[in-house]
C-alpha positions as CSV (number, residue, x, y, z in Angstrom):
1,X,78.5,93.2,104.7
2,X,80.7,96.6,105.5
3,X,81.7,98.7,103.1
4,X,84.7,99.3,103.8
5,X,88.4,97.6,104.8
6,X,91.6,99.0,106.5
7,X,95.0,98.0,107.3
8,X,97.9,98.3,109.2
9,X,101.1,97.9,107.3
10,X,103.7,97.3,110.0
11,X,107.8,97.1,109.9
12,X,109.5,96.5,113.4
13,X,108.2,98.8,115.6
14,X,106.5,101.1,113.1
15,X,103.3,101.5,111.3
16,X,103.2,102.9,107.6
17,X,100.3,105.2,107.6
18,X,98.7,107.9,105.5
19,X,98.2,111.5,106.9
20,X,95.1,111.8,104.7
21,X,94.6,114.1,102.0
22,X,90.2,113.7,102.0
23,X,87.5,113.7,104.3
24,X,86.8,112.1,106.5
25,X,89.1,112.9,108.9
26,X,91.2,114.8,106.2
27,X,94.4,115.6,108.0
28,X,94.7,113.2,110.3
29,X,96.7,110.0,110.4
30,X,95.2,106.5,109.4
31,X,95.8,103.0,108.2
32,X,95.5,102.2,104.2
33,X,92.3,101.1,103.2
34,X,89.1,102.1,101.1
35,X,85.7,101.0,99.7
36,X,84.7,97.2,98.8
37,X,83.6,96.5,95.3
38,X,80.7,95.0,94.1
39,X,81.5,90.9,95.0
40,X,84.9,92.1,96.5
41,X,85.7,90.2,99.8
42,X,86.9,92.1,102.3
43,X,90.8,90.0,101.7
44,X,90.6,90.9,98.0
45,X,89.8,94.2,98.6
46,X,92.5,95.2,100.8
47,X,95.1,93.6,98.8
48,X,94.2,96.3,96.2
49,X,93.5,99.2,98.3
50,X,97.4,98.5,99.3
51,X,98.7,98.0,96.0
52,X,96.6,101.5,94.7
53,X,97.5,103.8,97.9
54,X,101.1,102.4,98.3
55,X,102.6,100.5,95.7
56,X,103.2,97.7,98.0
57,X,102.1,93.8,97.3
58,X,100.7,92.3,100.1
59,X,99.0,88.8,99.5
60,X,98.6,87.4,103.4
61,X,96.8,90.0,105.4
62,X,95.5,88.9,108.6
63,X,92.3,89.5,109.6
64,X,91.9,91.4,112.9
65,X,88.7,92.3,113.2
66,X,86.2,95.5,112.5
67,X,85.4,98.6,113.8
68,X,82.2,99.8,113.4
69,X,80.7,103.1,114.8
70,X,77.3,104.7,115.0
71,X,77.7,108.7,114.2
72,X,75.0,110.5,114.9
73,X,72.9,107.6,116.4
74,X,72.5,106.8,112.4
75,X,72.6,102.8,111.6
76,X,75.9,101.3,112.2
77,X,78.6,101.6,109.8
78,X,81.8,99.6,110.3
79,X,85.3,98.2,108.2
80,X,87.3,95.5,107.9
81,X,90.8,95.3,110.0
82,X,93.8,93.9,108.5
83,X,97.2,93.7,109.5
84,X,100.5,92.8,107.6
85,X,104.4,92.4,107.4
86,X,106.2,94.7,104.9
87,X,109.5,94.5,104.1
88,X,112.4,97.8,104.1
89,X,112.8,97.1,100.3
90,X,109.2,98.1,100.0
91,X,109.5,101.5,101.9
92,X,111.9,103.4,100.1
93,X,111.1,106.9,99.2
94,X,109.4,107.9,102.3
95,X,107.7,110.1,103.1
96,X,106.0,110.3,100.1
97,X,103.1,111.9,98.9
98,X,100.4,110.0,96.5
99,X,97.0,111.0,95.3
100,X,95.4,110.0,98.9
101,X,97.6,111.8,101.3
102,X,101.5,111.5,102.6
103,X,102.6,108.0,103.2
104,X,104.8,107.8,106.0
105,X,106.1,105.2,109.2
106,X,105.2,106.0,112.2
107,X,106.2,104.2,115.6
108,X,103.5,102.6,117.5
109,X,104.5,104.4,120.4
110,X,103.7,107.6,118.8
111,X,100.6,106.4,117.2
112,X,99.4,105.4,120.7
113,X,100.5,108.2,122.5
114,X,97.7,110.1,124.7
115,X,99.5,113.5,124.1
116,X,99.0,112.7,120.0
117,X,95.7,114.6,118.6
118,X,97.1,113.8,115.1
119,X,95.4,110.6,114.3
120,X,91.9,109.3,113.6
121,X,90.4,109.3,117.1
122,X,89.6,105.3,117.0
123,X,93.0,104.4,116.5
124,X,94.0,104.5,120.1
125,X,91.0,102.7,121.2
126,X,91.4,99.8,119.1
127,X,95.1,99.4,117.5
128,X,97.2,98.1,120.1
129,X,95.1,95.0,120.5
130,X,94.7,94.9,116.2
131,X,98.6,94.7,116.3
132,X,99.3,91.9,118.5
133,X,98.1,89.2,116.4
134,X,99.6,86.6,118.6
135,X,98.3,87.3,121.8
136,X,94.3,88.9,120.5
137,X,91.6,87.4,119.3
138,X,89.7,89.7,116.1
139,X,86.7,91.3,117.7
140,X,84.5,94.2,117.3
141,X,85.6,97.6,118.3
142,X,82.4,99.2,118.2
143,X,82.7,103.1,118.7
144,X,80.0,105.9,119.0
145,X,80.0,109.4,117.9
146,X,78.6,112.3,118.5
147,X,79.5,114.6,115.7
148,X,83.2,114.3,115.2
149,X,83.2,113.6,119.1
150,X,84.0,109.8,120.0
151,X,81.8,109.5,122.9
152,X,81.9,105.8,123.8
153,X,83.8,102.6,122.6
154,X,83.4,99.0,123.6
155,X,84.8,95.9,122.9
156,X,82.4,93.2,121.6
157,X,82.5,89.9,120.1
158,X,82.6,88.9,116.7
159,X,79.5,87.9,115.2
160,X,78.6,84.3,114.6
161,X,79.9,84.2,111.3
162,X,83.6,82.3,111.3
163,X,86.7,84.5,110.2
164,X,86.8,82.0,107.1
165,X,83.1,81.9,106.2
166,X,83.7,86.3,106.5
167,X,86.4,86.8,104.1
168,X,85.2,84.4,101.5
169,X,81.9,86.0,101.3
170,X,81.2,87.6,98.2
């Protein structure tokens, strides 16, 4: 099991996302997410990273997938991708600064952007296909580092396991 989970709280065309206030990557813009809890499923866990970062309620995220990354040529480590619908009642007061870093929507356009060295490096590799839920299957968006240099990315499969069997897992 990862250790981690991420999402992507999306609005229209936008994406609300936390310029982060810790390493890693401190400075730099990223989904909401955090560290599973002993015999948290990835689902459960998300649902309160959201609800501690932001404020916001989610209680459907989709599951898109997980990027995971060697750095350093160091064992894999890797997270669990959600995305989900918020609503304009739930982002008032924004920007807004919390305990993690600024909260703030972005547009995808500007997220994606090759001109933009603002956000995580990953982000461009694997978000666009993460946000169209309709049309892309979850898979593994495997990226490798060297240092804080990402050096190579590929697209893999997801492993055996079934989406279901994955988030129920304790």
């Amino acid at each position: 099991m990862l250790k981690y989970t991420i999402a992507f709280l999306k609005y229209e065309d936008k994406v609300l996302m936390i310029n982060r206030q810790k390493s890693p990557w401190q400075g730099a813009w990223n989904g909401i997410g955090g560290k599973l809890e002993a015999g948290e499923s990835p689902t459960n866990c998300i649902i309160r990273e959201v609800w501690e970062e932001t404020g916001i309620r989610i209680n459907d995220p989709v599951f898109r997938g997980l990027v995971t990354w060697n750095p350093d040529h160091e064992p894999a480590q890797g997270m669990y991708v959600f995305v989900a619908n918020v609503q304009p009642e739930e982002l008032i007061n924004l920007p807004r600064a919390t305990r993690e870093g600024i909260l703030e929507l972005k547009s995808v356009s500007w997220l994606l952007s090759e001109d933009n060295f603002g956000t995580v490096p990953t982000l461009r590799f694997f978000m666009e296909k993460v946000l169209d839920v309709r049309h892309e299957q979850p898979a593994d968006y495997h990226c490798t580092f060297n240092g804080d240099d990402l050096v190579h990315t590929e697209i893999r499969n997801l492993p055996e396991m079934t989406t279901f069997e994955l988030m129920e897992q304790k």
